[in-house]
C-alpha positions as CSV (number, residue, x, y, z in Angstrom):
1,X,-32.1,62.6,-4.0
2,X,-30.7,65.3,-2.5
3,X,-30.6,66.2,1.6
4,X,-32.8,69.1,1.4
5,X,-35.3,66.7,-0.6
6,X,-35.6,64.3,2.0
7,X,-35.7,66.8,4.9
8,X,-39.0,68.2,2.6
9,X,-40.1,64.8,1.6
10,X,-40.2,63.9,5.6
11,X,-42.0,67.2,6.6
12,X,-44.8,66.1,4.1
13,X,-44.7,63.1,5.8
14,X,-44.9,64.2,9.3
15,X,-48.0,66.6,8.2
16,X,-50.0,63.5,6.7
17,X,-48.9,61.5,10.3
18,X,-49.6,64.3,12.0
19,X,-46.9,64.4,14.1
20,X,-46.6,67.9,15.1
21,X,-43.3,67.6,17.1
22,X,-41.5,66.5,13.8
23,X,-42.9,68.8,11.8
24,X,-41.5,71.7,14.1
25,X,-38.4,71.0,14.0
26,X,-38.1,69.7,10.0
27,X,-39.6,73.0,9.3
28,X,-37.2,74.5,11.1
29,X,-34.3,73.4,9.1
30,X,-36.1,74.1,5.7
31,X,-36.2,77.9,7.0
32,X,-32.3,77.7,8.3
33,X,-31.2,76.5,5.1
34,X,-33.5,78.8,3.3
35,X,-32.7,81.7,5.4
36,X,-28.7,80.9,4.3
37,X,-29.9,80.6,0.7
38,X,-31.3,84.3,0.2
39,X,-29.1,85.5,2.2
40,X,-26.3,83.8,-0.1
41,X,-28.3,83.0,-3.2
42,X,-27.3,80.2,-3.5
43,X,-28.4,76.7,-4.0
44,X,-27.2,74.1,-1.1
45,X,-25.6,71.3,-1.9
46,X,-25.7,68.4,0.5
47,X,-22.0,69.9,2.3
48,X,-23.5,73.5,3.1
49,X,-27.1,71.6,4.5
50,X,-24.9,69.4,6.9
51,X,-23.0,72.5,8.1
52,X,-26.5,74.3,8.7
53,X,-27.5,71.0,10.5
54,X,-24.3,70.6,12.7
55,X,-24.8,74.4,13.7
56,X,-28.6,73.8,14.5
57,X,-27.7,71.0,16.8
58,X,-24.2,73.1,18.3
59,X,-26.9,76.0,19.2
60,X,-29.6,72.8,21.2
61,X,-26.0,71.9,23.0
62,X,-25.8,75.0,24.2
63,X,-28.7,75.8,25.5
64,X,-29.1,72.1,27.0
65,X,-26.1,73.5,29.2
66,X,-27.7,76.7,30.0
67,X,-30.9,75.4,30.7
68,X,-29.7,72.3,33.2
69,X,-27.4,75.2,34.7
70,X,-30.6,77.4,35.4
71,X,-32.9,74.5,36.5
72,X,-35.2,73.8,33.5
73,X,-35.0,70.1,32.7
74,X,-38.3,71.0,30.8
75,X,-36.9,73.0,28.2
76,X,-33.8,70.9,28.4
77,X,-35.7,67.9,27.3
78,X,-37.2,69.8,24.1
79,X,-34.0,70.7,23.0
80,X,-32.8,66.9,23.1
81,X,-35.8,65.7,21.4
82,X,-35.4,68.2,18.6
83,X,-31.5,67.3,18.4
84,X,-32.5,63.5,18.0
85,X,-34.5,64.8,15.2
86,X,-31.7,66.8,13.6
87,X,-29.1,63.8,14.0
88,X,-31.6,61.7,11.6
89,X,-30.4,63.8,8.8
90,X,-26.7,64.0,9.8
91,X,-24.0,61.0,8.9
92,X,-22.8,58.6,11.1
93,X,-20.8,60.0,14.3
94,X,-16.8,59.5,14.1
95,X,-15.9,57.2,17.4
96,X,-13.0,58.6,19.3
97,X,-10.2,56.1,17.8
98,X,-11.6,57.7,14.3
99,X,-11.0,61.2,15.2
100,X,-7.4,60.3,16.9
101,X,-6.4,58.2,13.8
102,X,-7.7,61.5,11.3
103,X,-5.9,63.9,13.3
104,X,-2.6,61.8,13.2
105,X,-3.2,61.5,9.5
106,X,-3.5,64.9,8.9
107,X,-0.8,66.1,11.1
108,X,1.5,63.3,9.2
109,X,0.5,64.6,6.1
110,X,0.8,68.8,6.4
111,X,4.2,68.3,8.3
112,X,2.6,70.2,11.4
113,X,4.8,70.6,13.8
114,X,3.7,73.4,16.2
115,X,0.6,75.2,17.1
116,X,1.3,78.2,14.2
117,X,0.4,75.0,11.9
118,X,-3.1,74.4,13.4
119,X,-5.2,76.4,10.6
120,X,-4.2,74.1,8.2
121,X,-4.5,70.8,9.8
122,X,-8.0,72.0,11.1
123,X,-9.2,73.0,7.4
124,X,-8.0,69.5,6.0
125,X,-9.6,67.8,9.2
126,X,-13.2,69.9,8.5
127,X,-13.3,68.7,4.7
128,X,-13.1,65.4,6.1
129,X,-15.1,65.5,9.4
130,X,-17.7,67.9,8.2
131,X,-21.2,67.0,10.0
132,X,-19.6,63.6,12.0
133,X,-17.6,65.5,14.8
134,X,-17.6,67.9,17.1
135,X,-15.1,70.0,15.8
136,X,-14.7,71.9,19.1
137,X,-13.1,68.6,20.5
138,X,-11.4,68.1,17.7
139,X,-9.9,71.3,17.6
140,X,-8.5,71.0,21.4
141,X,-7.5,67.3,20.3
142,X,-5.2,68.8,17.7
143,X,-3.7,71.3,19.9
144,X,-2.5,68.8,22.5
145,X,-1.0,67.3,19.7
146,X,0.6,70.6,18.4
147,X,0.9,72.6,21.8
């Protein structure tokens, strides 16, 4: 079964619980990754869904900051429930020794040896990392390697 058939599967789910937080959010991914599909037409595979997820939860991250900076723990504590929604359908987090050993890897294997090089260690790192890391972090990671 297929990502965007159990993010479906669960929003019939949360209609027949009636749980009307759930159902929100889940409907709002079926509309982001709908929205990409017209837009595209294309059909999603289970890659292109996770990058659509790890955007939706990059855009709550931001506005967590914004809100807490402008004094609305109210509307920051909707956007953390609906990002502990959204991580139910993304994989397993890297841990930080995960992230260090891949980017050693991958700067082993490309031969990297200065900052020009940090395209292509951050393309090999995003096939691998795609949907378990902030790649923000992991991009500053490589460049105190590189830099």
């Amino acid at each position: 079964m297929s990502l965007k058939d159990t993010i479906t599967d669960d929003m019939k789910a949360a209609m027949k619980a009636g749980d009307k937080d759930r159902l929100k959010i889940v409907r709002l991914i079926l509309a982001a990754v709908k929205q990409v599909e017209v837009d595209q037409r294309i059909e999603m595979d289970d890659a292109a869904v996770l990058g659509v997820l790890d955007k939706m939860v990059k855009q709550r991250r931001d506005s967590i900051e914004q809100f807490q900076k402008g004094g609305r723990e109210d509307l920051a504590d909707i956007e953390l429930a609906e990002i502990s929604v959204l991580e139910d359908y993304l994989p397993e987090q890297m841990s930080d020794a995960e992230i260090d050993a891949l980017v050693d890897a991958v700067i082993a294997a490309t031969g990297a040896e200065s900052i020009r090089d940090m395209g292509k260690v951050m393309g090999q790192i995003k096939a691998q990392a795609a949907g378990r890391a902030d790649m923000g972090a992991i991009g500053s990671k490589v460049k105190a390697r590189l830099g």
